[in-house]
C-alpha positions as CSV (number, residue, x, y, z in Angstrom):
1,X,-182.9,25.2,15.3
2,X,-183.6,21.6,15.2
3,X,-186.3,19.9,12.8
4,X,-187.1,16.5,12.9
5,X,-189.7,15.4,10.3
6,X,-191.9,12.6,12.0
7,X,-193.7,10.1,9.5
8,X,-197.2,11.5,8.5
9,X,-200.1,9.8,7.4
10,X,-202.8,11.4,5.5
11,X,-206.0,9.6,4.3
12,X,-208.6,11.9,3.7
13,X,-209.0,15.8,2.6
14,X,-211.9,17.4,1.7
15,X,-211.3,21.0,-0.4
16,X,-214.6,22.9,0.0
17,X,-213.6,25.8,-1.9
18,X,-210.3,27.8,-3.2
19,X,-209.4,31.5,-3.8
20,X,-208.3,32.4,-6.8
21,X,-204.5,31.8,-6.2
22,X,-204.2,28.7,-3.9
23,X,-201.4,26.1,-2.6
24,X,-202.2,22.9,-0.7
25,X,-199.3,21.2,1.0
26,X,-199.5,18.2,2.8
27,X,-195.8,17.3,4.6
28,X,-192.8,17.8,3.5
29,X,-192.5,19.8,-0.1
30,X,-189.7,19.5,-2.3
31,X,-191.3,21.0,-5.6
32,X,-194.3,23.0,-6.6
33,X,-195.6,22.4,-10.1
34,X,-197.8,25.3,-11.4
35,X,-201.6,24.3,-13.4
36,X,-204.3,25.5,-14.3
37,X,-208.0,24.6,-14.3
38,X,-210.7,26.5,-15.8
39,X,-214.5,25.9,-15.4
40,X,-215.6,28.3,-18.0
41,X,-218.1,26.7,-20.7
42,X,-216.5,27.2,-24.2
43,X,-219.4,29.3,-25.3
44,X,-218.7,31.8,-22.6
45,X,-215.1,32.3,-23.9
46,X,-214.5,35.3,-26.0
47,X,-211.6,35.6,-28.1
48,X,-210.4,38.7,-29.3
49,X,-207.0,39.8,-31.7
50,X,-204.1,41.1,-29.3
51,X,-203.4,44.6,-29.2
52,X,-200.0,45.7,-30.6
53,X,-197.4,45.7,-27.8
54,X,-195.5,49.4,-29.1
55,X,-191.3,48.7,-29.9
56,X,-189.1,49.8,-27.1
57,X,-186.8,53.0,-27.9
């Protein structure tokens, strides 16, 4: 199999929504970096201790 990337030329994109776990790739990719954006208010945000993760035997 042959591939031959031709030159691409993007100049608009409109994102109208996402799913919970979403990629968008636009020509060639090399390297995905991972983030993160949440649009919870920090009132909403309820932080409570960790439970105790039991020791291995």
């Amino acid at each position: 199999m042959t591939v031959i990337n031709k030159e691409i030329k993007v100049t608009s994109i409109r994102v109208t929504s996402v799913s919970t776990s979403s990629v968008l790739m636009v020509g060639d990719t090399e390297v995905i970096k991972c983030s993160s954006i949440s649009d919870t208010p920090p009132e909403s945000v309820i932080v409570t201790p960790a439970a105790p993760v039991p020791a291995r035997s």
